[in-house]
C-alpha positions in Angstrom: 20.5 -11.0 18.2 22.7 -13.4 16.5 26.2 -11.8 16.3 27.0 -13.6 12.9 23.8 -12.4 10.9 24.9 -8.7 11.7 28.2 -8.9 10.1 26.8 -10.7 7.1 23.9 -8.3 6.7 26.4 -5.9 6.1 28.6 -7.8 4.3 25.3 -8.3 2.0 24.3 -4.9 1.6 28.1 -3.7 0.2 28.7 -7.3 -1.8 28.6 -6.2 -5.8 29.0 -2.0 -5.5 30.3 -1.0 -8.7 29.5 2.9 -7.9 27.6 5.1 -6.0 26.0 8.3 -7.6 26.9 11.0 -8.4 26.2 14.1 -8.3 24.2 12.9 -5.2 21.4 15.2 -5.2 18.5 14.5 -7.4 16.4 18.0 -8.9 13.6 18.1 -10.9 14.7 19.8 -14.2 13.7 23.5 -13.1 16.2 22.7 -9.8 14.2 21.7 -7.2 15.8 19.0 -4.6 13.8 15.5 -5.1 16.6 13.8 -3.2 19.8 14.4 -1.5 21.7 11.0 -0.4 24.2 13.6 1.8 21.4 14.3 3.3 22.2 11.1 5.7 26.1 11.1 6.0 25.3 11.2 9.4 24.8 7.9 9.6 28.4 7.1 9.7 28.4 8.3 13.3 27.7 6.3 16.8 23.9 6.1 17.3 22.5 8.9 19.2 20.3 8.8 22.3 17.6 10.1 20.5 17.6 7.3 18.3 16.4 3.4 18.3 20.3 1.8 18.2 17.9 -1.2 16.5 16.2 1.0 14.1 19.9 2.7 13.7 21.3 -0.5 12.8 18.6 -1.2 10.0 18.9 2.7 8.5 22.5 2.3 8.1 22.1 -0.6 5.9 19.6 0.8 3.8 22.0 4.0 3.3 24.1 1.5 1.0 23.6 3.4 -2.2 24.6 3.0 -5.6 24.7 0.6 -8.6 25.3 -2.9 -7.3 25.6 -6.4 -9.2 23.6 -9.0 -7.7 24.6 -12.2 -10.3 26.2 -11.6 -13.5 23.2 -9.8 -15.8 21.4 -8.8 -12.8 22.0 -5.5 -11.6 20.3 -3.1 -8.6 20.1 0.7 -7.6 19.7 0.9 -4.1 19.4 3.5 -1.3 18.7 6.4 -3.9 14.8 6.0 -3.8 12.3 4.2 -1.1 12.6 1.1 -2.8 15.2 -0.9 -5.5 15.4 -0.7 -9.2 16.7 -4.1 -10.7 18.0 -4.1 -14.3 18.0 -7.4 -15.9 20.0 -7.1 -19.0 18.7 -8.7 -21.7 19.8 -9.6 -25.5 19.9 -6.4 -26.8 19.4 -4.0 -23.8 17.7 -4.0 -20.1 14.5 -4.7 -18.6 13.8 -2.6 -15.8 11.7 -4.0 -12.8 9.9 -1.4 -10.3 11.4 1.9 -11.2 11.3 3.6 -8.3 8.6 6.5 -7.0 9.5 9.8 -9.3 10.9 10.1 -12.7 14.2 12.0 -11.6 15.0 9.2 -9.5 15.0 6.6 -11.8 16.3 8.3 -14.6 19.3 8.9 -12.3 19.7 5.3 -11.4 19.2 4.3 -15.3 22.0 6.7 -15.8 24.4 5.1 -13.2 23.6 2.2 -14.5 24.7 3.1 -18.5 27.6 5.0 -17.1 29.3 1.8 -16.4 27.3 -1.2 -18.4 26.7 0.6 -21.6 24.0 2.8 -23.5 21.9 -0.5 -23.3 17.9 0.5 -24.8 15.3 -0.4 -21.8 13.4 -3.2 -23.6 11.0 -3.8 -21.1 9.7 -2.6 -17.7 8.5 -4.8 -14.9 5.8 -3.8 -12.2 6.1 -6.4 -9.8 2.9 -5.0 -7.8 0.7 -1.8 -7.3 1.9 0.3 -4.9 3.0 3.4 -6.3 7.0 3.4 -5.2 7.1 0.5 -7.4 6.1 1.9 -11.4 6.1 6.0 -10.6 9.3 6.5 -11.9 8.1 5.3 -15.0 8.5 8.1 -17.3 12.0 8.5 -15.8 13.2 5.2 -17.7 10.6 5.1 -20.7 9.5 7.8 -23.1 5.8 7.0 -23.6 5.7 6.9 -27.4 8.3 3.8 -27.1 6.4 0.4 -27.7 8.0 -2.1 -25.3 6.2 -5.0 -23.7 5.0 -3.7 -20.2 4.9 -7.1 -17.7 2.4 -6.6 -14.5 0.6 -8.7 -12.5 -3.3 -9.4 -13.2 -5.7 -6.4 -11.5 -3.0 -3.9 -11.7 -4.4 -1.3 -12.6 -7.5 -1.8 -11.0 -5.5 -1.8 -7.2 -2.6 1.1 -8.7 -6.4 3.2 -8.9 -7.9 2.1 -5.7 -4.9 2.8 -3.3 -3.7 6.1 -5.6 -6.2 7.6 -7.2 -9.9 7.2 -5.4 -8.4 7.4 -1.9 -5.0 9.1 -3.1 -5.2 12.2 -1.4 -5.8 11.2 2.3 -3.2 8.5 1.5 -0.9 10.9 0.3 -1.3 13.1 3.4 -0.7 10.4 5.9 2.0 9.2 4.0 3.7 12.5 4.9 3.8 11.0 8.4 4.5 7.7 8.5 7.6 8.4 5.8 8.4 11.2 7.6 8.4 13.8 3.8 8.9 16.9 5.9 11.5 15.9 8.7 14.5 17.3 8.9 17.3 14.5 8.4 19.0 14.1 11.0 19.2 12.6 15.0 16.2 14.0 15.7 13.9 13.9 13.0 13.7 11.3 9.9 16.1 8.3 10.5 14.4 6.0 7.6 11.3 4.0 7.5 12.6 1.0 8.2 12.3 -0.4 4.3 14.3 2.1 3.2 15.5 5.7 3.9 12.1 7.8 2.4 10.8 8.3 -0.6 11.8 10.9 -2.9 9.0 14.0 -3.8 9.8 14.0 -8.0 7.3 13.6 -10.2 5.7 10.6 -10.3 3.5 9.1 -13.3 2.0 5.4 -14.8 2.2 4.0 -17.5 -0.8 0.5 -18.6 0.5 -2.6 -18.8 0.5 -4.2 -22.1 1.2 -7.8 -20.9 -0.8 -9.0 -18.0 0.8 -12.1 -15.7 -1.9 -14.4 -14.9 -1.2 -17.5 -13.4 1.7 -19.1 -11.5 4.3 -20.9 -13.9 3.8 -18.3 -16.2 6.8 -17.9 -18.5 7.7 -14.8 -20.4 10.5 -14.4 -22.6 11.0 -10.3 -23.2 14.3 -10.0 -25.8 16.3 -13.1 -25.0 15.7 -12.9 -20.9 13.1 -15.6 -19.4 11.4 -15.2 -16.5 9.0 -17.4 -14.9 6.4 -16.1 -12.7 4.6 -16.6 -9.0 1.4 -15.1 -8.8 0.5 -14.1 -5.1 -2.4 -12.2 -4.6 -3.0 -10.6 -1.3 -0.1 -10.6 0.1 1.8 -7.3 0.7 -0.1 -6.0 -2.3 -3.7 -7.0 -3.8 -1.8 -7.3 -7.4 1.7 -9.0 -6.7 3.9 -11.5 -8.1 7.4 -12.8 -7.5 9.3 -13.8 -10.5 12.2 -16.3 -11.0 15.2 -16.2 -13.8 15.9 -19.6 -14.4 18.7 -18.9 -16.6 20.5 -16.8 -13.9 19.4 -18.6 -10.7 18.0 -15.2 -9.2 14.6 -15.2 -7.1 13.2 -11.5 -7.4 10.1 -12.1 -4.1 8.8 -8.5 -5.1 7.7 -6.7 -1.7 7.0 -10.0 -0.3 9.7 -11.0 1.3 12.1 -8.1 2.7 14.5 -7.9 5.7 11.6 -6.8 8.0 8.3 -7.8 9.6 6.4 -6.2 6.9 2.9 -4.4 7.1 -0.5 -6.1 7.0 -2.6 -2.7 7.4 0.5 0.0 6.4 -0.4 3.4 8.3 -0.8 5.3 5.5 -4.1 3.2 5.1 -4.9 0.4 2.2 -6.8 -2.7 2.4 -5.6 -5.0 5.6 -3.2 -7.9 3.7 -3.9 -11.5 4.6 -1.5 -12.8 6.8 -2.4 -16.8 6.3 -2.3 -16.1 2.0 1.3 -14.6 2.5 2.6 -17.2 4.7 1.2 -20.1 2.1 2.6 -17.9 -0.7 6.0 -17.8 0.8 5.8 -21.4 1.2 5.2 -22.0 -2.3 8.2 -20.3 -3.0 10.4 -21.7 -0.4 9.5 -25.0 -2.1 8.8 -24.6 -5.8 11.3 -21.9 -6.4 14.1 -21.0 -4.1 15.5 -24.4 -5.0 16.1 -23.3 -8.3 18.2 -20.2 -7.0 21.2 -19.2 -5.6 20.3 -16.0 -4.6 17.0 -14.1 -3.6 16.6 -10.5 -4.3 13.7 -7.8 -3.9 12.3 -4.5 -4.6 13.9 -3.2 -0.9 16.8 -3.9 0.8 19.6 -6.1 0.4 19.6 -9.9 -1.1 20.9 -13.1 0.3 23.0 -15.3 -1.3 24.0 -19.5 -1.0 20.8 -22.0 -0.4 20.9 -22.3 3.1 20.8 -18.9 3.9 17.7 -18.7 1.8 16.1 -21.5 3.2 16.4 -19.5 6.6 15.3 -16.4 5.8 12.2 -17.4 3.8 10.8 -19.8 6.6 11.2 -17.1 9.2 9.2 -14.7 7.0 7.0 -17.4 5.9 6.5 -18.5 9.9 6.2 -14.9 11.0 3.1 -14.7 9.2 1.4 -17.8 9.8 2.2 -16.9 13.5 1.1 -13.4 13.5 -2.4 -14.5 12.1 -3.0 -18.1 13.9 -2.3 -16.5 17.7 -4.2 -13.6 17.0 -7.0 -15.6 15.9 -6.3 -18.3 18.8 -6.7 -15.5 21.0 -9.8 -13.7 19.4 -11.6 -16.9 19.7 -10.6 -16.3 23.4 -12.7 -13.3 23.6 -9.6 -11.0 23.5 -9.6 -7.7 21.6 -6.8 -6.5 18.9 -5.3 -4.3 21.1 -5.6 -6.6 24.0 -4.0 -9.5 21.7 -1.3 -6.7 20.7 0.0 -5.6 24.2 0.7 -9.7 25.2 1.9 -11.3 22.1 5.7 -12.2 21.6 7.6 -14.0 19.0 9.1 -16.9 19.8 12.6 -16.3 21.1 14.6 -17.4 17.8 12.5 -15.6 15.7 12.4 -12.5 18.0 16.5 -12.9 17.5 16.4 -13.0 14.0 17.3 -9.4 12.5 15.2 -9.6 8.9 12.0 -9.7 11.1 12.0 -7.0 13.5 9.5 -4.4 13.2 11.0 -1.6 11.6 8.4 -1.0 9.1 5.3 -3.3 9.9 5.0 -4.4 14.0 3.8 -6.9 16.0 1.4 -4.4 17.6 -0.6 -3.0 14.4 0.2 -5.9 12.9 -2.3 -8.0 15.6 -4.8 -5.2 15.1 -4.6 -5.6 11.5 -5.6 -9.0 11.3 -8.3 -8.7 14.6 -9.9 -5.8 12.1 -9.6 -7.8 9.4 -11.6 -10.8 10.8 -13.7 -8.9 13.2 -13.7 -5.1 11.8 -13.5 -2.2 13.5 -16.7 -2.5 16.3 -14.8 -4.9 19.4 -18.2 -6.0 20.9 -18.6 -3.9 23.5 -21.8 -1.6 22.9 -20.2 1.3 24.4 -18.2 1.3 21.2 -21.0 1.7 18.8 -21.4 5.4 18.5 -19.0 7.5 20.8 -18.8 11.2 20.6 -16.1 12.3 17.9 -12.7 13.0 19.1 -13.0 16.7 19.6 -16.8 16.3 21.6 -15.1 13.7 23.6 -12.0 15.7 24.1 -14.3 18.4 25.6 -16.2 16.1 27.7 -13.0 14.7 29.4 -10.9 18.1 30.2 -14.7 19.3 31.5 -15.0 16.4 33.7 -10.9 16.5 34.9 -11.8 20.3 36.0 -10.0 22.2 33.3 -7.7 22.1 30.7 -4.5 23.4 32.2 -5.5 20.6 35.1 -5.3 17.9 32.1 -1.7 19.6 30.9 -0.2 19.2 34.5 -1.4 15.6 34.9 -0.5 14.9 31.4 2.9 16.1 32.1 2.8 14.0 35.0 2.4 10.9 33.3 5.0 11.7 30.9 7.4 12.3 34.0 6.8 9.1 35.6 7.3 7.5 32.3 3.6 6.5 30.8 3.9 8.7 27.8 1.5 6.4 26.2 -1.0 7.4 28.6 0.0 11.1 28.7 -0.3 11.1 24.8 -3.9 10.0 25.1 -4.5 12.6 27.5 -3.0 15.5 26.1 -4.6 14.4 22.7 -8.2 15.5 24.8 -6.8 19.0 25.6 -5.4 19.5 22.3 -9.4 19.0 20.8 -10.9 20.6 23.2 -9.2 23.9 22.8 -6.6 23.5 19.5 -5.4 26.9 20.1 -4.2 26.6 23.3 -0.1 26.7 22.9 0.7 24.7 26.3 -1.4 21.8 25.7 0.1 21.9 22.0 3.1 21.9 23.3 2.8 19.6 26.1 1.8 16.8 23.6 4.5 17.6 21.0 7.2 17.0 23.6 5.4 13.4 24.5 5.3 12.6 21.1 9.0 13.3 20.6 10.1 10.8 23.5 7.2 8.4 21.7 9.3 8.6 18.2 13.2 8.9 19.7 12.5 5.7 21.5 10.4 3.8 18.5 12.7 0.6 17.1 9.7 1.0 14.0 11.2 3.5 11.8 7.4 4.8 10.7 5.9 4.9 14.2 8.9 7.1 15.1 8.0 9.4 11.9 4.6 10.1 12.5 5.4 10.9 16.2 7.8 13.6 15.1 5.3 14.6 12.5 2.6 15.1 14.8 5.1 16.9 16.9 6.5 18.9 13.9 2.7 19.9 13.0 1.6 20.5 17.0 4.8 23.2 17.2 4.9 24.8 13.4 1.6 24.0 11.8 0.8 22.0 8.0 3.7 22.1 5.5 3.0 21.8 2.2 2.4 18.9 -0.2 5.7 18.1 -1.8 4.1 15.3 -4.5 0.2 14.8 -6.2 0.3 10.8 -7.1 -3.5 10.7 -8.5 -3.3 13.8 -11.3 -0.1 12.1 -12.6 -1.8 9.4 -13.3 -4.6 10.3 -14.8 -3.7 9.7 -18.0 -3.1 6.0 -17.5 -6.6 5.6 -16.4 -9.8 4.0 -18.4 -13.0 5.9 -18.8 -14.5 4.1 -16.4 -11.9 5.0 -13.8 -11.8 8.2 -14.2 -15.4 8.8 -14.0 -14.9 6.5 -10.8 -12.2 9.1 -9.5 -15.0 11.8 -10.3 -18.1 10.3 -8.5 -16.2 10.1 -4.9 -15.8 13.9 -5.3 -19.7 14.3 -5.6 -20.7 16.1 -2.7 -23.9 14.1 -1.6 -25.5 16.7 0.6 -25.4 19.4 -1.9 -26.1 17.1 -4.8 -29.3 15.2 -3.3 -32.2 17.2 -5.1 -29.4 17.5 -8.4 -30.1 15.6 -11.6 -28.0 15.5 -15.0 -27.8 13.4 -17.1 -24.6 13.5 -19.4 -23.3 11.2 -22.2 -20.0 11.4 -23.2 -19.1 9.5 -27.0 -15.6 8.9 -27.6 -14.4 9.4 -31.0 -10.9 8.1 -30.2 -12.0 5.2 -28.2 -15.3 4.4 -30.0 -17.2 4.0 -27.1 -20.6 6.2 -25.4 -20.2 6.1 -21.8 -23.4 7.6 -19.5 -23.3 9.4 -16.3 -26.5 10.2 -14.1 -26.2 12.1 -10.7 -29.0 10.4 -8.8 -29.5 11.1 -5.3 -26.4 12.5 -4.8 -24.5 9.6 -6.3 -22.9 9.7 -9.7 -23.8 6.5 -11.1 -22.2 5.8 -14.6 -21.8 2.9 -17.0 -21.3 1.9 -21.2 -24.3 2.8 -23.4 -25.8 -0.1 -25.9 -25.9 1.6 -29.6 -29.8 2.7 -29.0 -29.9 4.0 -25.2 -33.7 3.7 -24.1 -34.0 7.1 -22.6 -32.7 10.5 -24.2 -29.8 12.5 -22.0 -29.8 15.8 -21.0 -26.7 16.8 -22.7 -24.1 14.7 -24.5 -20.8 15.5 -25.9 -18.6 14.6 -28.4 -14.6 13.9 -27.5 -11.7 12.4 -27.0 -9.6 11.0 -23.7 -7.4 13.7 -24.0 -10.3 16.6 -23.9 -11.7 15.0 -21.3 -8.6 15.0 -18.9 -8.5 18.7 -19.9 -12.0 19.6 -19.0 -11.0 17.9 -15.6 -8.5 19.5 -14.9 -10.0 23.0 -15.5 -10.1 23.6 -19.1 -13.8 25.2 -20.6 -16.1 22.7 -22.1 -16.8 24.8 -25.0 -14.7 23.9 -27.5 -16.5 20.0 -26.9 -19.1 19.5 -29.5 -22.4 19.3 -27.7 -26.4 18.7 -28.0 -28.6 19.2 -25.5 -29.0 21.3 -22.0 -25.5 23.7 -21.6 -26.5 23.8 -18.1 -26.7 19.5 -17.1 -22.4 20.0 -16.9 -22.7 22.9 -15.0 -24.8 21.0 -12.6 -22.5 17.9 -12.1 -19.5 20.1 -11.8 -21.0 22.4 -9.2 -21.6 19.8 -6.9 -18.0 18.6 -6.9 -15.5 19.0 -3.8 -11.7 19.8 -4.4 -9.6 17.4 -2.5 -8.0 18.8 0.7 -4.0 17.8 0.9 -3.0 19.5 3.8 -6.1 18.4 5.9 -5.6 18.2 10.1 -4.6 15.3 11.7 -3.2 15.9 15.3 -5.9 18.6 15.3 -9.5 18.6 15.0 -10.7 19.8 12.0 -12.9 23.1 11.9 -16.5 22.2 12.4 -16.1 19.0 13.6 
């Protein structure tokens, strides 16, 4: 690494503090701990063996918390929250870009921030994409009757529902491992993510855009501030844009350009990100926009300032990518697989020495398999790959054929010994399906695991092997946060009858008909929904509907989010069969948070 960068990285991430915060724990208003920045004073100590020193380096600088100025009128609460909360002040007040993950969080930063610029009004809020750590903390900044211009990028709400709502829950749950929710803080458990230090378990919500960004060039003016916009689609978010104030000579890149190789299939799931759209979008703005700054900030970390230190640090993001996805294409065309390209792919040497793009949240190695799945998807060619036993069969199969599960455990153990814990995870993961109950092979792969995550320089891959670990040795904690039901009231009718049909249990639902329509008084619309061979298919009526329902009602949004959430349908006017609701709601499943991940789950 290049000695010089790592005293100005610092440098960076401390330039502007005006304060930190304080109190430093964050509660929810009937006391319950959200976040506690203490929590990582120990930080301030030498790294420990049981740490990464890289990934120790990169924690310590996103520990720099507090209200920071950036350029004059451009403000930042960092290291209180996964990601960054810019306030851009404006004429009369602020406009607030990204507000953090929960409401307490952000309403603490806002409050740090008016503690030492004024009782400015927020007069705006900014969504630069649609990943939930970037708008949850909405309702922490902005009461929901106030009617301020909401900026986000085009299909916003359409990709906020996809990767929150529809597949929210088993998002949410894996998200508990790779951001490492239930760690303890400390040496040996969480020791950041890698974009930030984790994010905090308030209460998150969403409020709809009322402006919509829509092509690059794009200018905006929201009380006196303008910004001019990058559209870039497909990049570390399907709905993304950076943003540039001309007036201020500030870049804001969004997600899209951070001081780390970033994810192109994150491991809490989402759709796999196109490396060669990101590299050409980060070229656009290496040459139509960072001329115009002098300094480039974002939604995580720390920004750089002077125009030759932005020139650097763009083209090695924007070459990471295009290198990333052109050798592991070079490579498929080869006839290599993803994780064949992934075990003998390097960087080239000055871009493997260049701090802002070592993996500490994305990696070269899932990163290659990203882009192979991507191209290719998930079958590699070989036919043995088409339909393998499930991972608990095949578990059984293996400690059968090895003669005996405490036999696997011992040579397990012996692989771990001599230093192949890859290969004595992959082993004990077989004992630990065949017979889940059986404490030694539990055990036994907990303590790989734990080597696997102390020596991981990618701050999530180290998280979910001490989550795995945690869950092998104590069992399922609870869920601290629900994203999808906060938002639910954000959502259009056809979303949330969208969030409803992937509940429909097809096998008990295949011989079930109903046929339901739903009038809207507040929205003055008749929406249809038929469950039809065990899928709920739904859609707008015309005026005159050429076939008669079974039942319909008469309502508003609001009734309906009750009667989803558990509230009796009869105070909903109605016509028809009583009995067509009770149908489609009997063959819904509830969501399972706390599902099994490092064991099989029963039945299967």
């Amino acid at each position: 690494m290049v000695p010089e960068q790592d005293s100005l990285d610092f440098a960076d991430a401390e330039r502007g503090l005006i304060a930190g915060l304080e109190p430093r724990a964050v509660t929810t208003a009937d006391g319950r701990p959200v976040w506690d920045t203490a929590a990582f004073d120990y930080l301030d100590g030498d790294c420990p063996p049981t740490v990464n020193p890289s990934l120790w380096r990169q924690t310590r600088l996103c520990a720099k918390e507090g209200l920071f100025e950036v350029v004059e009128g451009v403000y930042q609460i960092r290291g209180i929250d996964l990601s960054n909360m810019s306030l851009l002040e404006t004429d009369s007040g602020v406009l607030v870009v990204d507000p953090l993950v929960s409401a307490e969080t952000a309403a603490a930063g806002l409050a740090l921030y008016r503690a030492h610029r004024g009782d400015r009004p927020v007069t705006g809020v900014l969504y630069t994409h649609s990943h939930f750590d970037h708008f949850g903390g909405v309702l922490g900044v902005l009461d929901p009757g106030l009617e301020v211009p909401i900026l986000a990028p085009e299909g916003f709400m359409e990709h906020a529902v996809s990767e929150n709502v529809y597949a929210g829950t088993a998002m949410l749950r894996r998200s508990a491992y790779y951001g490492g929710v239930n760690l303890d803080r400390g040496p040996r458990g969480l020791v950041g993510m890698g974009l930030g230090l984790t994010a905090s378990t308030g209460t998150p919500g969403l409020l709809a855009p009322t402006r919509h960004i829509t092509a690059t060039g794009q200018e905006e003016v929201v009380d006196g501030l303008r910004l001019v916009f990058q559209l870039t689609p497909g990049t570390e978010a399907p709905s993304e844009m950076n943003f540039l104030l001309p007036d201020r000579r500030a870049l804001c890149m969004a997600e899209n350009a951070t001081h780390t190789m970033h994810n192109l299939l994150t491991l809490r799931g989402a759709e796999v990100r196109d490396a060669r759209v990101w590299s050409r979008y980060l070229n656009e703005a290496l040459q139509e926009f960072a001329p115009r700054a002098e300094v480039v900030f974002a939604s995580h970390h720390w920004p750089t300032w002077g125009s030759e230190r932005i020139t650097a640090f763009l083209t090695a993001q924007r070459d990471l990518y295009a290198y990333l996805h052109d050798q592991t294409l070079r490579l498929l065309n080869q006839g290599y697989t993803g994780p064949e390209i992934a075990e003998q792919l390097t960087l080239p040497p000055e871009l493997e020495s260049t701090w802002s793009v070592r993996g500490y949240y994305g990696s070269l190695s899932h990163n290659v398999k990203a882009i192979s799945q991507r191209y290719l998807g998930w079958y590699d060619g070989n036919p043995s790959s088409l339909w393998p036993h499930p991972p608990r069969a095949t578990g059984q199969r293996y400690v059968q054929l090895l003669g005996g599960i405490d036999t696997v455990i011992a040579r397990g153990r012996e692989f771990a010994d001599a230093g192949d814990l890859r290969f004595a995870a992959q082993l004990l993961q077989h004992a630990v399906f065949a017979d889940p109950d059986h404490l030694d092979a539990r055990e036994a792969l907990a303590a790989v695991y734990e080597q696997l995550g102390f020596g991981a320089e990618n701050g999530t891959w180290r998280n979910c092997y001490l989550a795995g670990a945690q869950e092998l040795r104590g069992g399922i904690p609870p869920m601290l946060m629900d994203v999808g039901s906060s938002m639910a009231t954000a959502l259009s009718i056809d979303q949330l009858f969208d969030s409803l049909a992937v509940r429909v249990d097809g096998t008990r639902a295949a011989a079930t008909t109903a046929v339901i329509d739903w009038a809207f008084t507040d929205l003055n619309i008749t929406h249809r929904t038929q469950l039809s061979h065990g899928a709920l298919i739904h859609w707008d009526l015309p005026r005159s509907p050429a076939a008669e329902a079974d039942a319909a009602y008469t309502l508003t949004k609001p009734q309906l989010l009750a009667l989803l959430a558990g509230h009796p349908a009869e105070t909903l006017t109605r016509t028809g069969d009583p009995d067509a609701l009770t149908r489609l709601l009997g063959v819904l499943d509830r969501p399972d948070p706390a599902f099994p991940i490092v064991t099989p789950r029963t039945g299967t």
